[in-house]
C-alpha positions in Angstrom: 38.7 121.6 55.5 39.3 125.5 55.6 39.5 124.7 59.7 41.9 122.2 59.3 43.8 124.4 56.6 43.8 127.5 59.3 45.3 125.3 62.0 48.3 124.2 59.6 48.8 127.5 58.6 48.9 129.1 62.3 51.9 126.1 63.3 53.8 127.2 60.1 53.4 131.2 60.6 54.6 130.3 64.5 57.3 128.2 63.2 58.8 131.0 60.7 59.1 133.5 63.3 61.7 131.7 64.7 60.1 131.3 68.4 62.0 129.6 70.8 61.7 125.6 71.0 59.1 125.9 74.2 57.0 128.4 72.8 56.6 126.8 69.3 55.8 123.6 71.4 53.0 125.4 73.0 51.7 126.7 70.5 51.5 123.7 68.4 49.7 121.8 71.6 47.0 125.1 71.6 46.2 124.7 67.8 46.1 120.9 68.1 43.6 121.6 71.4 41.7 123.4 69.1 41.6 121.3 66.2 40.8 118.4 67.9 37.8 120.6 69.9 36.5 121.4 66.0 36.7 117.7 65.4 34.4 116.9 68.1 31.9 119.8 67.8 31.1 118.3 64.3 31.1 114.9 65.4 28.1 116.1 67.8 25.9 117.1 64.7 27.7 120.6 63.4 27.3 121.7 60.5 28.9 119.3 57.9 29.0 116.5 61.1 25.9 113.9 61.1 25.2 113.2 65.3 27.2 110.5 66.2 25.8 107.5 68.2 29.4 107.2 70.1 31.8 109.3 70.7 35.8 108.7 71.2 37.6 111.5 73.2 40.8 112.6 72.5 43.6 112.6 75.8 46.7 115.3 74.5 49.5 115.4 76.6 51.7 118.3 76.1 55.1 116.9 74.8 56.5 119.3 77.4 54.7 117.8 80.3 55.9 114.9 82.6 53.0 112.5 83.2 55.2 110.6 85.7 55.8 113.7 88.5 52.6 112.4 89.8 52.6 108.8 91.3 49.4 106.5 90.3 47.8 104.5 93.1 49.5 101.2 92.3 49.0 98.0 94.1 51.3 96.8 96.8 54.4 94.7 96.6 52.3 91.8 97.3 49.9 92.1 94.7 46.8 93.7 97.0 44.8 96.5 96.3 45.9 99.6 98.8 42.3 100.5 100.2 42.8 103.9 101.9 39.5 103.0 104.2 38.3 101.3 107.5 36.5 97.9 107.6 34.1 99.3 109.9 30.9 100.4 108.5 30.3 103.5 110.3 33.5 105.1 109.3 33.0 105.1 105.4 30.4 107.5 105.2 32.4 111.1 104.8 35.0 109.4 103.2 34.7 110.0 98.5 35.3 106.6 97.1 36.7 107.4 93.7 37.5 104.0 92.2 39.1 106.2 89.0 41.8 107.2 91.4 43.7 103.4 91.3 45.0 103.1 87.7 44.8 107.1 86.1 48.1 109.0 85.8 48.5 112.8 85.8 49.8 115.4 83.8 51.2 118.2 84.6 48.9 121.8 84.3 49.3 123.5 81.1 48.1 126.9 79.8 46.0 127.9 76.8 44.2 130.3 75.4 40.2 130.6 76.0 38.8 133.5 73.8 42.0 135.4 74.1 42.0 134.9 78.1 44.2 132.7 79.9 42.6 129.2 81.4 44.1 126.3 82.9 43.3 122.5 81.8 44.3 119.3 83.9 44.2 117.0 81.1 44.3 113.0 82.4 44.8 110.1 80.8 43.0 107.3 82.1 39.1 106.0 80.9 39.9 107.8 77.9 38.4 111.0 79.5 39.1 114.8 79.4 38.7 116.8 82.3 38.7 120.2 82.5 39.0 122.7 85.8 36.2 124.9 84.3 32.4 123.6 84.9 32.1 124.2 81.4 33.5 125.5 78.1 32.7 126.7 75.0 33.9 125.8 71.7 36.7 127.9 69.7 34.2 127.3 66.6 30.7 128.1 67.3 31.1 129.5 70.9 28.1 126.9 72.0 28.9 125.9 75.5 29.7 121.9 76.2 28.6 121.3 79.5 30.1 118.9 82.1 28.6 116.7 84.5 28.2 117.1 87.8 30.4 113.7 88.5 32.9 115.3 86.6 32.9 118.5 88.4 33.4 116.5 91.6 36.5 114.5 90.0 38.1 117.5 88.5 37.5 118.8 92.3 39.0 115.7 93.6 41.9 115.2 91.2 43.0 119.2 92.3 42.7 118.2 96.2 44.7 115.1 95.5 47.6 116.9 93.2 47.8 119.0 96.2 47.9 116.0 98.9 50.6 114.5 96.8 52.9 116.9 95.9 52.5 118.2 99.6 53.0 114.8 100.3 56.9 114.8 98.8 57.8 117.9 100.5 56.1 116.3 103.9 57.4 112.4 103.8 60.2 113.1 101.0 61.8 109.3 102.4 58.5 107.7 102.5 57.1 108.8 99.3 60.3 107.1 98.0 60.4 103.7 99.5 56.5 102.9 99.7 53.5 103.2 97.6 52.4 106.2 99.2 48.7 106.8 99.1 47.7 110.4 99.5 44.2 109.5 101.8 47.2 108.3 104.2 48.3 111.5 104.6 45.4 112.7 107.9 46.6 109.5 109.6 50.8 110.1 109.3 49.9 113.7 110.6 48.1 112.6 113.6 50.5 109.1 114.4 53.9 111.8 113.7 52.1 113.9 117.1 53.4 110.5 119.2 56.9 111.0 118.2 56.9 108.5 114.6 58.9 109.3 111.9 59.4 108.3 108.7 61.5 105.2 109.3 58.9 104.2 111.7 56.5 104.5 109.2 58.3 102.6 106.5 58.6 99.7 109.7 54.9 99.7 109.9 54.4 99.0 106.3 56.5 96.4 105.8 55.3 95.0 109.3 51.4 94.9 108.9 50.4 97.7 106.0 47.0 98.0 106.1 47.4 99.4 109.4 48.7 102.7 107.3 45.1 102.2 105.2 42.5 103.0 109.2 40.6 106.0 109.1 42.5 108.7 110.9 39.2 109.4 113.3 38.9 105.4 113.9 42.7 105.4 115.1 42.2 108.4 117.4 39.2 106.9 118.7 41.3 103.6 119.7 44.4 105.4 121.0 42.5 108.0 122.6 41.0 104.9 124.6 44.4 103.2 125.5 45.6 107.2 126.8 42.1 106.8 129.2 42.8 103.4 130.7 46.4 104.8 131.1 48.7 104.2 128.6 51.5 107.0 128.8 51.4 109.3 125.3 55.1 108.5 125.6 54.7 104.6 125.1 52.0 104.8 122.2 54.8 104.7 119.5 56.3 101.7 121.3 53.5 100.2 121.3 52.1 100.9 116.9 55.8 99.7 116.3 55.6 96.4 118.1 51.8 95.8 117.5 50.7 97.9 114.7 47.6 96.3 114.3 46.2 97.5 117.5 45.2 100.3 115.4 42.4 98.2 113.9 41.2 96.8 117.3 37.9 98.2 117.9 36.9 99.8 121.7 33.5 98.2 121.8 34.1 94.5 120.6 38.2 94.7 121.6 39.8 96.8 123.4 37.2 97.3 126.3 36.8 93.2 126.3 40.3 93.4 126.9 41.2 95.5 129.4 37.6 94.3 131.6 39.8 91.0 131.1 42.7 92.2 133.0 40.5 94.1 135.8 39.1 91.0 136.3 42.6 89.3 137.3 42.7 91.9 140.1 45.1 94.2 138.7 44.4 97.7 139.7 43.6 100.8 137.4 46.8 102.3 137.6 48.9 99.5 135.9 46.5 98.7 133.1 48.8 101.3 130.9 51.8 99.6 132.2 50.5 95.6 131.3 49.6 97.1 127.6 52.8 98.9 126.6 54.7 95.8 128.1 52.3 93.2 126.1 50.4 94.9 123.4 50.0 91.9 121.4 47.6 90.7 124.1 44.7 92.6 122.4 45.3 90.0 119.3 44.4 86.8 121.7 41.1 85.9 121.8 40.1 86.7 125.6 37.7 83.4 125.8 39.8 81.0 124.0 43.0 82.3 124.6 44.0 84.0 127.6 40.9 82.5 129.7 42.3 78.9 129.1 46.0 80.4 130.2 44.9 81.8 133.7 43.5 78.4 133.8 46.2 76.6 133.2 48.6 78.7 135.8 46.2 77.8 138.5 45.0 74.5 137.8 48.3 73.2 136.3 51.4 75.0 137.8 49.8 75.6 141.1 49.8 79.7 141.3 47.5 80.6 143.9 44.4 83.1 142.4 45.3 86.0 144.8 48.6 86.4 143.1 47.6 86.1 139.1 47.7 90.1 139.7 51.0 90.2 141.1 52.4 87.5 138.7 50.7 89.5 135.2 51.9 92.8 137.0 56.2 91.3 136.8 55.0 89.7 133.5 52.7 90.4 130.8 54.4 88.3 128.3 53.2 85.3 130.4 49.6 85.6 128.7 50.8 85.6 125.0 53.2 82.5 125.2 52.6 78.8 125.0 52.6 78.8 128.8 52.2 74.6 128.3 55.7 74.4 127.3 57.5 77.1 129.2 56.4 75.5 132.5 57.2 72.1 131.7 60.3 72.2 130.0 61.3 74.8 132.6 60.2 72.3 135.4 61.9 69.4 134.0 65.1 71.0 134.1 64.9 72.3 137.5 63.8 69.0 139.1 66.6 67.1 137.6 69.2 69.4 137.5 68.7 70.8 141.4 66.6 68.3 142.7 64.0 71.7 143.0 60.0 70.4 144.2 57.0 71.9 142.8 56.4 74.1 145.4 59.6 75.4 145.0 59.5 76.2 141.5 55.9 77.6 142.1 57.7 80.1 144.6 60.3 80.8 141.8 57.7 82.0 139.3 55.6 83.7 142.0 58.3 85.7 142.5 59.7 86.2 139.2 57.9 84.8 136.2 60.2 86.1 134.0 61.3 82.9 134.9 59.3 81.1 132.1 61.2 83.1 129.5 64.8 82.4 129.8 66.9 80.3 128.2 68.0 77.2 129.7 71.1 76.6 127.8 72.1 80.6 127.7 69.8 81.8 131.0 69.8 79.5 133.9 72.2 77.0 133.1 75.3 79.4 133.0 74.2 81.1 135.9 73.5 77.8 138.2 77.2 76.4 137.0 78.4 80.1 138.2 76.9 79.5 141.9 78.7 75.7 141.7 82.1 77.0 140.6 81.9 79.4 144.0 81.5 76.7 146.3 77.8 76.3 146.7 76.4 72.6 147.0 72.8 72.6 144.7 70.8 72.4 147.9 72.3 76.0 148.6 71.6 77.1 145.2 67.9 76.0 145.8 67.8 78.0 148.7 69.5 81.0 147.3 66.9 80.9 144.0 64.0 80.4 145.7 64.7 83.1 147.5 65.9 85.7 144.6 64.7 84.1 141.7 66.0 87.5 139.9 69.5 86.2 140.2 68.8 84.1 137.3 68.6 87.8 135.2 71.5 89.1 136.0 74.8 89.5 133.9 77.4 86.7 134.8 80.3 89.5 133.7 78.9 92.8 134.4 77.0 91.8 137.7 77.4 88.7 139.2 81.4 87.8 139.3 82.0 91.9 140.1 80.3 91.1 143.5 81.5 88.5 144.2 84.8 88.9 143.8 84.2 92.4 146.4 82.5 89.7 148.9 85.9 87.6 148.9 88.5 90.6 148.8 87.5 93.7 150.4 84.6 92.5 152.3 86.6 89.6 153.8 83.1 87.3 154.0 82.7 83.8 152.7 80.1 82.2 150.3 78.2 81.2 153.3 76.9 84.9 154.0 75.3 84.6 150.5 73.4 81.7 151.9 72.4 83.9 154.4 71.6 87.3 152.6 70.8 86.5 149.2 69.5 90.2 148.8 73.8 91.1 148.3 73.6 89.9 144.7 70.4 92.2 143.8 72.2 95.7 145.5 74.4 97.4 143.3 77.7 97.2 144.2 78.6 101.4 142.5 75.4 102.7 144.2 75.1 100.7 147.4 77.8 98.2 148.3 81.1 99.9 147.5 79.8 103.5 149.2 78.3 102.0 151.8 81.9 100.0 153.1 84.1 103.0 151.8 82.3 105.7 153.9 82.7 103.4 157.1 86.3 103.1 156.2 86.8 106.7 156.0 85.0 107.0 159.2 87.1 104.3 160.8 83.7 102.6 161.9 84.2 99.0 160.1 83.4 96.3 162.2 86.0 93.8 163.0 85.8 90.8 160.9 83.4 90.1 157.9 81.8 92.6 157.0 78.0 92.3 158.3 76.3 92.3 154.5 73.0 93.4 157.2 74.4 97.0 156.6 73.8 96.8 153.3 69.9 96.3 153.2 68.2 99.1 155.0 67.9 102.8 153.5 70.6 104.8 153.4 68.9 107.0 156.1 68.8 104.2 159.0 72.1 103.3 157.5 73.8 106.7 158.2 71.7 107.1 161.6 72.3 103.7 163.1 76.0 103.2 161.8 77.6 106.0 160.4 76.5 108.1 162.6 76.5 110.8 160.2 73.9 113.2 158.5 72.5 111.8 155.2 74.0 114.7 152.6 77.5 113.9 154.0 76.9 110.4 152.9 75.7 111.2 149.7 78.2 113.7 148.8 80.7 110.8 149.5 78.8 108.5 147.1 79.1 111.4 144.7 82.7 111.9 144.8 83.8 107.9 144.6 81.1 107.8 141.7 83.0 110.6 139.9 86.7 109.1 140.6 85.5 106.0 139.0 84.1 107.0 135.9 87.4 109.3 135.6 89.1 106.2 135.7 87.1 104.2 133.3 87.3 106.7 131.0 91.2 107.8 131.6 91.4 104.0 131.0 89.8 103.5 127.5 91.7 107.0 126.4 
C-alpha cells in the first residue's frame, strides 16, 4: 500500500506544479507504467504476492497516442484473408510468417523513464501482450531483471521493421495506401513492378482486377517476367501485359509458361515473334494447352479448312484467334457471308488466311456497313467478293475517316471509275495523305499526269521506282514535296477548327 500511496502522491505533486496539459499526461502514463510493473512483480511471488498460477498483462495506451496512424492487416472487401505469400512451396522459406500480424493494432512510441535514463516502449494491443524494444527489463521495485523470450524479441524486431515498411509505405503509395488494404510484405513487389513503368492507379486496377496477384513473392514475379523478357517480350509491353492479364504473375515457368510458349514454337512461329503473340494475347497462358488451344488448331484445320503451313502466319495477324470460341466465330461468320454475298468456303478460307481478324468483327457494326458501302458505289456482290477476297483488310477500315475520303479522290481528282477498284483493290489500303494525294500532286506540278484516268498502278510501287520511272526526279525532291503539302494541310485543319 505505501507503493500505491507513493504513485498517488507523485500524480498530485505533478499536478500542483501546474505542468502543462502534455507533460502532466506523461507523467501520469510513467507512474501508471510503474504501478502497474509493481502489481505484476508481486503477482510473480514478491514479497507480500503468493506466485500466481496465471498471469493477466496489462496493455496502457498513452491517452496522448493515436492507435489508428498505423493500419491493421484487415481482410479484403470480399471477406478473404490478404496472404502476403506465394502458393508455391519453394518460395515460403525466407519469408517470417507472423500470424500476430492480421488482427493487432499499433500505438504510437512513447518515452519513459528507466532508472533515470531515457527508453522507448512500443506498447501493442492485441493477444493481451506487452512488448517491449529492450530484450529485457528490470523492475522499478526490486531491480530483478524480467526476461523476454526469444519469440518475443523476434516480434518486437518484426513489429519495428513493419512500422517502418508502413509508414514508408504512405510516403511511397500515399493514393494506394488510401484506396486498398495495403499490406506492408507488398511493398518488395510494388518496388520491382513500378521499374516497368506502373503506377499507383495501375496498381489500384490490379487489385480490383485479380488481387492476389499483389500477394506473389517479389523473387517468384521476377523469376516469371524475367522469362517472358528472354523469349522476347519488350520491357516496354510488360505493363500492358500485368494490366490486361495480371495473373500471369502466378504462372509458373516450369509447369506454364515454358508449356506455353513450346506450344506456340510448335505452330511454326519463329523466335522472334513469340514476344509479339504474348503482349497481343496474354491471356493465352490461362488456357489449358491440351484441352484448350490443342482442340482450337484442331478445329481451324479440320473444320474451317486452314491449311497447317499457314497456322503460323494466321496466329502471327491474330493471337486473339486462340482464346475465342473459335466454333462460333466461324460459323456465324460463314453463314452470313454465304447468304449475304453468295461467298464459297474456299473463299472465306482465303479471307481469314489473309486477315483473321476477320473472326472478330461485328457483323451488324463491322462487315455489314462496310459491304452496304461497296453496294451504294456501284459494285454488284460478285465484285465485292472479288474485292474482299482480295483485301480482306477493307473490312477494318473506317467508313468516315478512310473509306468514303478515297473514294470520293478516285471519282473527282483522279477522274477513274469504280471499275479500277475491281482492278486494284490495293487503292483502298494506301493512304491517301502519305501516298495517294502526293503522289498525283507532284506529277501535276511536274506536268507529267497521264492523259485520262489516272493509272492507280502508280500508286503501288516504292516511292523510289515511283520517282525514277515516272517523275523522273530524285527521291528528296519528292519527299520535300510530300512534306510541304503535309504541312499546308494540317495548317488548314487547324486554321479551320480555330
Amino acid at each position: 500500500m505505501h507503493m500505491l500511496k507513493h504513485m498517488l502522491t507523485s500524480i498530485r505533486a505533478a499536478k500542483k506544479t501546474k505542468k502543462s496539459e502534455s507533460a502532466a499526461a506523461e507523467e501520469e502514463d510513467k507512474t501508471c507504467y510503474r504501478f502497474w510493473s509493481y502489481l505484476s512483480y508481486k503477482s510473480n511471488g514478491g514479497p507480500l504476492g503468493k506466485p500466481a498460477t496465471s498471469i493477466r498483462r496489462i496493455v496502457v495506451l498513452a491517452k496522448h497516442s493515436n492507435p489508428k496512424i498505423l493500419k491493421t492487416n484487415r481482410k479484403s472487401r470480399f471477406g478473404q484473408a490478404l496472404s502476403p505469400y506465394d502458393t508455391d512451396e519453394d518460395d515460403d522459406d525466407d519469408v517470417l510468417q507472423d500470424d500476430w500480424l492480421s488482427d493487432d493494432e499499433f500505438a504510437d512510441v512513447s518515452d519513459f523513464d528507466v532508472n533515470g535514463k531515457k527508453s522507448k516502449s512500443q506498447t501493442i494491443n492485441g493477444k493481451n501482450r506487452v512488448q517491449e524494444r529492450g530484450w529485457a527489463m528490470r523492475s522499478f521495485d526490486s531491480g530483478q531483471s524480467t526476461k523476454i523470450s526469444k519469440s518475443e524479441k523476434m516480434s518486437s524486431l518484426q513489429l519495428n521493421r513493419d512500422v517502418k515498411l508502413v509508414r514508408n509505405s504512405e510516403n511511397k503509395y500515399p493514393w494506394l495506401s488510401e484506396e486498398i488494404n495495403l499490406d506492408s510484405k507488398w511493398f518488395p513487389l510494388l518496388d520491382y513492378l513500378s521499374t516497368f513503368g506502373l503506377k499507383e492507379s495501375h496498381f489500384i486496377q490490379i487489385y480490383e482486377r485479380h488481387m492476389p496477384s499483389l500477394q506473389i513473392n517479389v523473387c517468384s514475379a521476377k523469376e516469371r517476367l524475367d522469362y517472358l523478357l528472354s523469349v522476347g517480350v519488350k520491357h516496354r509491353d510488360v505493363r500492358r501485359i500485368i494490366l490486361r492479364q495480371p495473373q500471369i504473375l502466378e504462372y509458373t515457368v516450369e509447369n506454364n509458361l515454358k508449356c506455353h510458349v513450346a506450344f506456340l514454337m510448335g505452330l511454326g512461329i519463329p523466335n522472334s515473334r513469340i514476344g509479339q503473340i504474348i503482349a497481343a494475347a496474354p491471356s493465352l497462358f490461362s488456357y489449358s494447352v491440351e484441352n484448350s488451344l490443342k482442340p482450337t488448331v484442331r478445329y481451324l484445320v479440320e473444320e474451317v479448312g486452314i491449311k497447317e503451313k499457314d497456322l503460323g502466319k494466321v496466329i502471327q495477324l491474330s493471337p486473339q484467334i486462340l482464346v475465342q470460341r473459335i466454333d462460333i466465330s466461324w460459323n456465324t461468320r460463314y453463314t452470313f457471308l454465304s447468304k449475304e454475298l453468295g461467298a464459297t468456303k474456299d473463299c472465306i478460307v482465303k479471307m481469314v488466311t489473309k486477315h483473321p481478324q476477320l473472326l472478330h468483327y461485328s457483323i451488324d457494326d463491322g462487315l455489314l456497313p462496310r459491304i452496304n458501302f461497296l453496294r451504294s458505289i456501284g459494285m454488284r456482290n460478285s465484285e465485292i467478293l472479288k474485292v474482299l477476297t482480295s483485301l480482306t483488310q477493307v473490312l477494318s477500315l473506317s467508313l468516315e475517316d478512310n473509306l468514303k475520303p478515297k473514294y470520293l479522290y478516285l471519282v473527282n481528282e483522279l477522274n477513274n471509275e469504280v471499275k479500277s477498284l475491281i482492278k486494284y483493290p490495293m487503292y483502298l489500303s494506301l493512304s491517301l495523305d502519305q501516298r495517294i494525294r502526293p503522289r498525283h500532286k507532284f506529277l501535276v506540278s511536274l506536268k507529267k499526269v497521264p492523259k485520262g484516268p489516272f493509272p492507280l498502278g502508280l500508286l503501288v510501287p516504292t516511292d523510289e521506282y515511283f520517282c525514277q520511272q515516272w517523275a523522273g526526279t530524285s527521291l528528296d525532291k519528292y519527299l520535300a514535296f510530300r512534306q510541304r503539302l503535309l504541312l499546308k494541310k494540317f495548317a488548314e485543319e487547324y486554321k479551320g477548327k480555330m
